[in-house]
C-alpha positions in Angstrom: 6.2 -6.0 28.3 9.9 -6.9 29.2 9.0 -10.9 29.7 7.1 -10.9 26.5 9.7 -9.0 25.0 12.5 -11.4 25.7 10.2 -14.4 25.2 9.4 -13.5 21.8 13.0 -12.2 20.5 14.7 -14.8 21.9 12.7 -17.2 20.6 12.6 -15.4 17.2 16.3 -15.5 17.2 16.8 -19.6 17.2 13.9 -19.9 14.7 15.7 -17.5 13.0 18.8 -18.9 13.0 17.5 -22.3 12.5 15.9 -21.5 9.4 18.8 -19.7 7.9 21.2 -22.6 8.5 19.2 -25.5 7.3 16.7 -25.5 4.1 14.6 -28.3 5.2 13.9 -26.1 8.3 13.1 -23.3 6.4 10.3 -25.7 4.2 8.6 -26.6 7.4 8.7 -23.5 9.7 8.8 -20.8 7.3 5.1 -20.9 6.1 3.8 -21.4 9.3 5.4 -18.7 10.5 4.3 -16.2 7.8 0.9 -17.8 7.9 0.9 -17.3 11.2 1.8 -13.3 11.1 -0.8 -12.9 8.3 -3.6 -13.2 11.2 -4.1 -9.6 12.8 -2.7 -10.1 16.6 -5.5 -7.7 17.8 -8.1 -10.3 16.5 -6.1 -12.9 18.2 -6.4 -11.3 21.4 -10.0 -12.3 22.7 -8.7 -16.4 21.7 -5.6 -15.6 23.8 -7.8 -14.4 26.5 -10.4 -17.3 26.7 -6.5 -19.8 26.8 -4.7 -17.8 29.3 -6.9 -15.7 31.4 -7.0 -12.4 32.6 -3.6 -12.6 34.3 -0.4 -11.8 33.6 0.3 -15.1 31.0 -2.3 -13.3 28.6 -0.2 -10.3 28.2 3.4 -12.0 28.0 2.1 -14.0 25.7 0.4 -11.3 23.5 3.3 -9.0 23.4 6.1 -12.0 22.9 3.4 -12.8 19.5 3.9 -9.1 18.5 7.7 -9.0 19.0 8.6 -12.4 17.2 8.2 -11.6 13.5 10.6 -8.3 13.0 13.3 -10.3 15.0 12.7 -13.5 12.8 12.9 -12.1 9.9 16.1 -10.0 10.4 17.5 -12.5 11.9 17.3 -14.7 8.6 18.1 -12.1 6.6 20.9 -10.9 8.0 22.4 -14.3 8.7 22.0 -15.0 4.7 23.7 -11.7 4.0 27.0 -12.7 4.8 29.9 -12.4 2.8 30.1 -15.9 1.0 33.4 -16.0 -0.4 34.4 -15.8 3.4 32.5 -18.6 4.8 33.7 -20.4 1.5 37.1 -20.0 3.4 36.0 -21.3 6.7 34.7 -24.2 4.6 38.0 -24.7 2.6 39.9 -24.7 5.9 37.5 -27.7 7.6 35.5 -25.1 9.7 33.2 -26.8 11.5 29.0 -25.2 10.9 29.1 -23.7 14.4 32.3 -22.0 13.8 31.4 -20.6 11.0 28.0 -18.8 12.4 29.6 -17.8 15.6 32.9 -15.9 13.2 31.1 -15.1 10.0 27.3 -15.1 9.8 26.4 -13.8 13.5 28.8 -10.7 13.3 27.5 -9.8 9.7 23.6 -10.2 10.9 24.5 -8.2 14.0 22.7 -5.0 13.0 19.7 -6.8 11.0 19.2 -8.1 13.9 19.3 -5.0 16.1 17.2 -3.7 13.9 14.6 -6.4 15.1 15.1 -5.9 18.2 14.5 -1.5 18.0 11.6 -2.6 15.8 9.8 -4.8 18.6 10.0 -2.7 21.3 7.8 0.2 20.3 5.6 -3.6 18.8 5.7 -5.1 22.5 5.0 -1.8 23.8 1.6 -1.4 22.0 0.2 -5.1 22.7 0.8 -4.2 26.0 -1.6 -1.2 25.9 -4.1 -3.9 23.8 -3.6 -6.4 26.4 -4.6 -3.9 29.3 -7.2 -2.7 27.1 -8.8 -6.1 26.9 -7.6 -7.3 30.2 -6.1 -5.2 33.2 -7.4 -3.3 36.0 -4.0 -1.2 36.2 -1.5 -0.1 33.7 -1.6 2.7 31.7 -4.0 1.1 29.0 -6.4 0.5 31.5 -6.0 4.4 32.6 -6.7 5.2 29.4 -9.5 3.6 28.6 -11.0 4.6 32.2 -10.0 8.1 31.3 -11.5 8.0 27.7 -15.3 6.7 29.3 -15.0 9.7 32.1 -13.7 12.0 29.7 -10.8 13.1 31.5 -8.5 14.4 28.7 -5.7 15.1 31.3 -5.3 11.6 32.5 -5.7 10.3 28.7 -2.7 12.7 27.6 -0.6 11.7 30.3 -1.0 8.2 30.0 -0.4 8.1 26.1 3.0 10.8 26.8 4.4 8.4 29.3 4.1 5.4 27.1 5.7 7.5 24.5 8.5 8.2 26.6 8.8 4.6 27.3 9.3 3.7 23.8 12.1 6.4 23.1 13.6 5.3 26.4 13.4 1.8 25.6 14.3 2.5 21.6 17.4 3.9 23.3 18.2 1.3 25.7 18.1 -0.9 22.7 20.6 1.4 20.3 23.2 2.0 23.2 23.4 -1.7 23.7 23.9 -2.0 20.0 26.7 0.1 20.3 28.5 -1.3 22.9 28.2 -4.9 21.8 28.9 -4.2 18.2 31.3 -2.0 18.4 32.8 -2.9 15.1 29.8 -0.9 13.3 29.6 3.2 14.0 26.3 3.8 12.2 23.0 3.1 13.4 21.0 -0.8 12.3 18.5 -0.3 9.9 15.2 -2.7 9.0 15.7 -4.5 6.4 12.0 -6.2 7.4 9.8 -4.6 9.3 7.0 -6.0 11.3 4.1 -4.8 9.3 
């Protein structure tokens, strides 16, 4: 879940980025990528399989799938949110494009793009239950679906409580990082996009 996780965001983040700053970026990768997250990533699961494998590839690449849209999207519309008469200064003054996104734009998109972030983790965490659904002889979606054809309820609770405590610990891990790196913000990120 955690390589998938990264794989996806991070990569979410620079197509993000990239299609905020430039338009002609935004004409070639945007439809592809909505296109793209229009196709049900359950249903894409079996194709990713017969590609990667039953090993651990399969599953990274499953959940980095899951996690990249909510992080996109934020990404770009937070980056577009920022204040413009501001970056209209930078621009008056000679700032240079990098400059300007590092001061301006990335500071303002900070919590769309935490937002993102909180939203793909409890994402990742579920197409890694489908992934070891589909794929796995250990994990806790394989010991659920184990549990669920010898009918033992116990195990099946367990299972689905830990991976619920997983995602409020992760979801937390997430919303105290937020606070510490930007610490110019006291409330919590909201979605402005969600991954659904």
């Amino acid at each position: 879940m955690l390589l998938g996780y990264f794989l996806g965001c991070i990569i979410a983040f620079l197509l993000g980025a990239l299609v905020a700053e430039f338009v002609l970026a935004e004409r070639i990768v945007f439809p592809y990528v909505v296109g793209f997250q229009s196709m049900p990533k359950v249903a894409l699961a079996p194709l990713l399989l017969v590609w990667f494998g039953f090993g651990m590839t399969f599953k990274v690449v499953l959940v980095a799938l899951i996690c990249f849209f909510p992080v996109f999207i934020n990404t770009m519309t937070g980056l577009r949110s920022a204040n413009r008469d501001l970056v209209d200064l930078y621009r008056a003054f000679s700032a240079p494009r990098w400059l300007i996104f590092w001061d301006v734009k990335l500071p303002s998109a900070a919590s769309s793009i935490f937002a993102g972030l909180q939203i793909s983790v409890v994402l990742g965490l579920i197409g890694t239950v489908v992934g070891e659904f589909l794929a796995a002889r250990q994990g806790l979606g394989h010991l659920i679906q184990s549990s669920s054809m010898n009918f033992d309820v116990g195990a099946m609770f367990t299972a689905v409580f830990t991976l619920s405590l997983i995602g409020v610990t992760a979801n937390f891990i997430v919303r105290l990082i937020y606070r510490k790196v930007v610490y110019w913000e006291k409330t919590t990120p909201t979605a402005p996009a969600s991954g659904h």
